[in-house]
N, C-alpha and C positions, 0 to 999 in steps of 0.2 A: 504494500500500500504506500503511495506516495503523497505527499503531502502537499496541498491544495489550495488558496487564496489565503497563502498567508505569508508570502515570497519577499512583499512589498516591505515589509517594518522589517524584517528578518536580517537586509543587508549587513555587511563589513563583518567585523571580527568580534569576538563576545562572546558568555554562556548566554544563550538563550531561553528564559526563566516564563513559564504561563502559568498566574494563579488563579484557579478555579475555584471564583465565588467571590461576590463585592462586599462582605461585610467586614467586621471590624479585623478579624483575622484576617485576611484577604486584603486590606488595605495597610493594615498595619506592617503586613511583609512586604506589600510592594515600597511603602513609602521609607523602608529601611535598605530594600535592596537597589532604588534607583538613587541612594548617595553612591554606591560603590561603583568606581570605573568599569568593573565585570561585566557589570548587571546594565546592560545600557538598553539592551534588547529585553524590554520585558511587558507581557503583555497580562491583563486582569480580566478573566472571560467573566461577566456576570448575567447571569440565566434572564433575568429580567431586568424591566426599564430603567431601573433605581439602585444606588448603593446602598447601603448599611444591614440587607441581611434580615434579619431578626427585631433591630431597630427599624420600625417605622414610627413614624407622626405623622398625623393628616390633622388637617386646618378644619376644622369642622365647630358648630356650637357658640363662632364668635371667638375662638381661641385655638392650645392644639391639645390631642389628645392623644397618648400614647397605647396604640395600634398592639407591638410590640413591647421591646424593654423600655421599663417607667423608670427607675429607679435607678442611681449608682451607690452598691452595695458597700458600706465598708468609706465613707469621700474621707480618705485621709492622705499621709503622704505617701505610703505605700500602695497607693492604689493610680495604675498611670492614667485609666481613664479619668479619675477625680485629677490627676495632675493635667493631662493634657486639656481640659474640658475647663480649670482652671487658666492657663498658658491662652486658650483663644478667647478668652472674657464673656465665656458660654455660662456662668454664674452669678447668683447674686452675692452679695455682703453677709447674708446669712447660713449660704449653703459653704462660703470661705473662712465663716471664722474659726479661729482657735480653739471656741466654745465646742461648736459641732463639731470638730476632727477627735475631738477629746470622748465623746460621748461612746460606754462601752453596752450595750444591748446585748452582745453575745447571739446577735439574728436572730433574737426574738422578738415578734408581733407584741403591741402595744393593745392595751384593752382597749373597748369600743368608745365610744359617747353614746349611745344608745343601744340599746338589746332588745330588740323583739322577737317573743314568742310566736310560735308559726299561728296559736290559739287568736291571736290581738294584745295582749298582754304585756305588759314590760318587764323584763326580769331584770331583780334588780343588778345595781352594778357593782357591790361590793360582793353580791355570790359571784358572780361574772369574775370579777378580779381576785376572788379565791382559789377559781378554777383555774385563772392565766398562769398565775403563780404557779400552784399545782402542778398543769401542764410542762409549765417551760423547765421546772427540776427535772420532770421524769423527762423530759428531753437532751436534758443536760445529763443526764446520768446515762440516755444510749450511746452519747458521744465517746463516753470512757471508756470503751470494750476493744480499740484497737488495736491494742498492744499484749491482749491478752492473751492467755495459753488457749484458752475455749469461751463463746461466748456462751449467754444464757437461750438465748431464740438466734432463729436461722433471721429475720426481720426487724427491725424497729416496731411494726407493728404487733405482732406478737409479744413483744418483751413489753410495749405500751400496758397493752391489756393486762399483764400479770400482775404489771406495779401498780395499774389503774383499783382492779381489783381487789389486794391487798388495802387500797386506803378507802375503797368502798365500803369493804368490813366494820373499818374501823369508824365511820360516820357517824351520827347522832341524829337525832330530829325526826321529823314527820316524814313519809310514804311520797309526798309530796313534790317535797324540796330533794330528796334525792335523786327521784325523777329526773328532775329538773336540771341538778349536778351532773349529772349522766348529759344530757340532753346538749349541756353548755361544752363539756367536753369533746364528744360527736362533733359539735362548727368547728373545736379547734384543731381535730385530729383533723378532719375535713381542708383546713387552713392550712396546715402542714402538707397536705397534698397538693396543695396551690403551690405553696415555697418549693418542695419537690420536683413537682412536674412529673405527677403518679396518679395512676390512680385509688390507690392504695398503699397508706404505709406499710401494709404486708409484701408489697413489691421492694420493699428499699431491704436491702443487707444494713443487719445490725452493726455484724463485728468494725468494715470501715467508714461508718458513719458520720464520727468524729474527725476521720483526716481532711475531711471538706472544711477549711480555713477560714474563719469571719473577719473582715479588718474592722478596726474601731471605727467611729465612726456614725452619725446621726445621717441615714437614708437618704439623699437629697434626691432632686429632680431638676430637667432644665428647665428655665422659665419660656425660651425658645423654641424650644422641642430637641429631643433628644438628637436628630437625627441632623442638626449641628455639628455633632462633632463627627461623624464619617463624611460630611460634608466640608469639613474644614480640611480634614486628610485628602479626602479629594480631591481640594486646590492646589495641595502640594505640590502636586504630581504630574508628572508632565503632561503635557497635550495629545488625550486618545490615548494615554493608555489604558484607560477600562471602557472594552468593547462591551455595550450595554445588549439586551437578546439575544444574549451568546449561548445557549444551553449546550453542556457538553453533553454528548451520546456515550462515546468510551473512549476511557484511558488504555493507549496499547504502549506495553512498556517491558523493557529486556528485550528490543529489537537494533535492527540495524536502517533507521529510515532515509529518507532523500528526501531534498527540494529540489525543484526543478531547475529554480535559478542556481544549485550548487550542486554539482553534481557530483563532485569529488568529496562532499563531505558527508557523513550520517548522522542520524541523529538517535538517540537509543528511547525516546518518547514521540509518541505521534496520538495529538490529542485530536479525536474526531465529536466536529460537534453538530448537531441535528440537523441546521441547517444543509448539510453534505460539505461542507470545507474541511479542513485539514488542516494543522497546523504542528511542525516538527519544534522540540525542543531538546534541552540538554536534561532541563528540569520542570518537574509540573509542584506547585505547592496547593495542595488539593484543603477547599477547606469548608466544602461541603456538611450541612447537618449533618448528625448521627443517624436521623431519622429515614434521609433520605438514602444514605449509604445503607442502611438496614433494607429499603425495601428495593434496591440496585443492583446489590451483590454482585446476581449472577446475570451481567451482562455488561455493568461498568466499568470493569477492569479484565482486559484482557493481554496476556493470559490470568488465570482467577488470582484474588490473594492470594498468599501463604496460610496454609491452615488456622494455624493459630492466629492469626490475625482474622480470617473469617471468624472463628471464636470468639473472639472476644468483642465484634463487633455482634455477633449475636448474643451476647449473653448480658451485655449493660444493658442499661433502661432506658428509653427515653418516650418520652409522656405527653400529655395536651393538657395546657392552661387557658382557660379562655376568660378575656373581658367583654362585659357587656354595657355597653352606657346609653344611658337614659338619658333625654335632654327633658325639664319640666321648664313652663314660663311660669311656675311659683313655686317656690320648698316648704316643702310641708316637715323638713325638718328646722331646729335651732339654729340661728348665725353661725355659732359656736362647733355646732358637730361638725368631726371629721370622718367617723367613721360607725358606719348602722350593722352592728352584727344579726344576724338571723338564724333563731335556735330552734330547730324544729323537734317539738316536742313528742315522746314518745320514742325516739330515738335515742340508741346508747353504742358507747364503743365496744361492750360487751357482746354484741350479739350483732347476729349477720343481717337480719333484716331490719329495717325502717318505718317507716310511717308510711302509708295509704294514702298517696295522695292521685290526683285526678291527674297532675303532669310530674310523674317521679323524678324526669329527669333535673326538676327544681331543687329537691331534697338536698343535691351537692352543694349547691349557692349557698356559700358563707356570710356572704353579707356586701356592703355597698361603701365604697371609696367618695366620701365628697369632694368633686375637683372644684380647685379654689378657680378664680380669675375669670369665666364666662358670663356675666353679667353683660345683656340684661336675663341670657337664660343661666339654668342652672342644673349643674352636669353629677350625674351619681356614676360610678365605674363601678360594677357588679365582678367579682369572680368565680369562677368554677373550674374545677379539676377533672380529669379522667375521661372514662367512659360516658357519665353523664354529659360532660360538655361535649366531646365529640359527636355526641347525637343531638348537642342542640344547634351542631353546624348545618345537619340537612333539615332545620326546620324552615319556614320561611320567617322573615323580621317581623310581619304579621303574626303569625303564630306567638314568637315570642315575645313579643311587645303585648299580646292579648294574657296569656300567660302570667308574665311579670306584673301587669297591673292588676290580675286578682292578687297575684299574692301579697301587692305590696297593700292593698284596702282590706285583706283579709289580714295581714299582720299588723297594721296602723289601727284596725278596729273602725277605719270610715268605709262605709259601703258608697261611698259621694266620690271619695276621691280623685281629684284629673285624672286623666290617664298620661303618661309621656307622650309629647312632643313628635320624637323619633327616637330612634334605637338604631347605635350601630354596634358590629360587635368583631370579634377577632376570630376566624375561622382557623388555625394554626394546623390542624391534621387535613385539612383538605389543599393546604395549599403545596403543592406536585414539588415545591422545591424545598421543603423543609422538612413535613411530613408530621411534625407536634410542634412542641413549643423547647423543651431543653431535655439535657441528660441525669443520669443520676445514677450511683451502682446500684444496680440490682441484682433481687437475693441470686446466692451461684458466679456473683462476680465480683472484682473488687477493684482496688487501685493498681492492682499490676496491669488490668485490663487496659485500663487507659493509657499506660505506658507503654503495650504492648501497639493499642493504633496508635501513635504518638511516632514509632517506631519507623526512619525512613524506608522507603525497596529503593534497591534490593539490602537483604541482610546478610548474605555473605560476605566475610571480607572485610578486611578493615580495606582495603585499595579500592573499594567498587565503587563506582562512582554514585553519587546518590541522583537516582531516581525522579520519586515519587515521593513526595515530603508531606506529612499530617497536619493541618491545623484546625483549631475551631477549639470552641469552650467543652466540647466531650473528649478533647486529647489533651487537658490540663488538671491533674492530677488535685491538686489544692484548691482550685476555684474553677470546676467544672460549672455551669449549668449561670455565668456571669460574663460581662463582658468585658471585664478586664481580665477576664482567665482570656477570651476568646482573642485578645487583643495582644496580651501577653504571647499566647503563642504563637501568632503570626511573626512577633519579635524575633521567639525564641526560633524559629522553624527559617527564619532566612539571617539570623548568625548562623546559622549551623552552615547554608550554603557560603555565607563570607569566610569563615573559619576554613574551608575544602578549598578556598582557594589560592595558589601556591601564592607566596612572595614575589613582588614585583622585580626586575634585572636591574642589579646596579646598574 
């Protein structure tokens, strides 16, 4: 196979480097490898119209609202997206101060401003903040098993339940409020699922739990939109290098290829992409979801992975988070709230089944995010996790819009209540290029996993030249499933190619 409409950028002397996929990883490696004289030839295929991946913002509401990734996890100084995002004056005075870099959460969720029962009801909020407490020890306590000789469950989820149970024993009070503690527990196990990117904490491996990495740090957001800062790496970068509706077809690689325009040279990658063009390289930095590589396997890479890298690509996790937001022209909640938990009652973490409701797939929705700044409307961001959200992708916005306004007049106790506005929401498992929303070990897999895809082709050899090189936030061992893990490795993944390359001639 020869290599096809790609002769033109290819000229003179150089490695020849194609990274496949425009998000943070994907930009992060090219805008590190086109400092290097090497690397002059380098091209950024991105499957669709848009950079950032994963980060999207869409202007929507009167403001923007994040699609994608919301948050920067950990904004401190070890964090480079909090640094670089810092560096282009993509922040305000609050998300830079001293104050919030210092703040330590340990990645755990803040209790609500309001809690309502799925009944109409409001539970109060110091049981609420009994249970958060509760929660986030026995969370902190599945972190500790890493190091262990043997863990106690194969899951987080399972070791939940044991410790859940033992303090259930130990409770006091009425039939009632038990209930109720159970019930308040269920949203946050549910919440954890969100954080995850699971459908189930019985999906998540206990033992390496704990080696996913939190930096200090009070959660910020851009005022902008997130989607700034792959825009501002963007502008780095030279002119045309990321070929936008580029979807690759297949990686063929541990070949001997040609371009037409050079006929004397080969090239050992020939990345074919849907369009029917061809494009030879020396190096491809591949930095495709985990998702999408799970469901590509066996036709993306030819000839196939190495076993064990098939392995291990099949044995992590990776999940669907979906947002949903609500536009209302009045809030029926307080100035003041930030965030409306929703406990549906009769549910417990003890037990496999839920509550009866008329649209089960609702049962997952933890609750609702108030987004500040949209005035004169006003924006709620709903989350959901798992299999329930991925079925509430093939509903229609109608559907869910009719949906969400019973539950929200049946848990407010007004049967009057407006209905939203409009409803947009984030479809993550249907979209052909991602496939969910992030990674996360799961049970049967662990942190070797990720080091194993992480792993450049070919692996023989310390002399073989590298290949096919891993990036993205599921091949970042300590902040999988973030964007500063996904950003970081694109770093790490094109030192590795500046490092392979000999010293220049006295």
């Amino acid at each position: 196979m020869e290599a096809r409409g790609g002769s033109a950028e290819a000229s003179g002397r150089g490695r020849r480097v194609l990274v496949v996929g425009g998000g943070l990883a994907g930009l992060g490696a090219a805008e590190r490898l086109c400092r290097h004289p090497a690397f002059r030839h380098l091209r950024v295929l991105e499957a669709t119209a848009r950079a950032g991946g994963r980060i999207r913002s869409e202007r929507r509401f009167g403001g923007v609202v994040e699609v994608g990734a919301h948050w920067i996890h950990g904004p401190s100084r070890g964090n480079p997206v909090f640094q670089l995002a810092a560096q282009h004056g993509l922040l305000g005075e609050k998300e830079l101060s001293e104050e919030n870099q210092r703040v330590e959460l340990g990645g755990h969720v803040g209790p609500p401003s309001v809690c309502y029962a799925s009944s109409g009801r409001r539970v109060s909020l110091e049981l609420v903040a009994d249970m958060v407490r509760l929660f986030s020890s026995l969370l902190d306590q599945a972190r500790e098993f890493l190091h262990s000789a043997q863990s106690p469950a194969s899951s987080v989820g399972a070791y939940l339940r044991t410790q859940i149970s033992r303090e259930v024993a130990a409770w006091s009070g009425d039939e009632d409020t038990r209930r109720l503690r159970l019930a308040v527990l269920t949203t946050l196990l549910h919440l954890e699922c969100c954080v995850s990117g699971t459908h189930s904490m019985d999906l998540v491996a206990l033992a390496p739990f704990g080696e996913y990495t939190v930096l200090p740090g009070l959660d910020c957001t851009f005022p902008g939109g997130y989607d700034g800062l792959p825009g501002c790496i963007l502008a780095s970068l030279p002119k045309d290098t990321v070929v936008f509706n580029k979807p690759v077809k297949t990686i063929h690689w541990n070949g001997s290829f040609q371009e037409e325009a050079f006929p004397t040279e080969t090239f050992p990658v020939l990345v074919e992409c849907e369009d029917g063009s061809c494009l030879a390289a020396h190096h491809v930095v591949l930095t495709v979801p985990l998702g999408f590589l799970k469901e590509h396997l066996d036709t993306f890479f030819q000839p196939p992975l190495p076993p064990e890298k098939v392995d291990a690509i099949k044995r992590m996790g990776f999940g669907t988070n979906n947002k949903i937001f609500l536009e209302f022209d009045e809030p029926f909640w307080e100035p003041d709230c930030q965030f409306i938990q929703v406990v549906w009652e009769g549910s417990s973490p003890l037990e496999d089944t839920g509550p009866t409701l008329q649209d089960p797939w609702l049962t997952k929705l933890v609750g609702f995010l108030v987004l500040p700044g949209f005035e004169p409307a006003y924006v709620l961001c709903g989350f959901i996790a798992g299999l329930e959200s991925e079925f509430m992708e093939t509903l229609s916005d109608e559907e869910v819009l009719a949906s969400l306004t019973q539950l929200l007049r049946r848990m407010t106790g007004d049967p009057r209540l407006p209905a939203p506005r409009s409803v947009l929401r984030s479809r993550w498992r249907s979209d052909p290029y991602t496939r969910g929303s992030y990674s996360y070990v799961a049970v049967g897999s662990s942190g070797d996993d990720i080091d194993t895809l992480a792993t450049p082709l070919p692996t023989g050899g310390t002399d073989a030249q590298l290949q096919i090189l891993f990036a993205g936030e599921a091949t970042h061992r300590a902040f999988y499933s973030t964007t500063h893990g996904a950003l970081l490795s694109g770093w790490r993944e094109a030192e590795r190619l500046i490092h392979e390359q000999p010293p220049p001639s006295p």
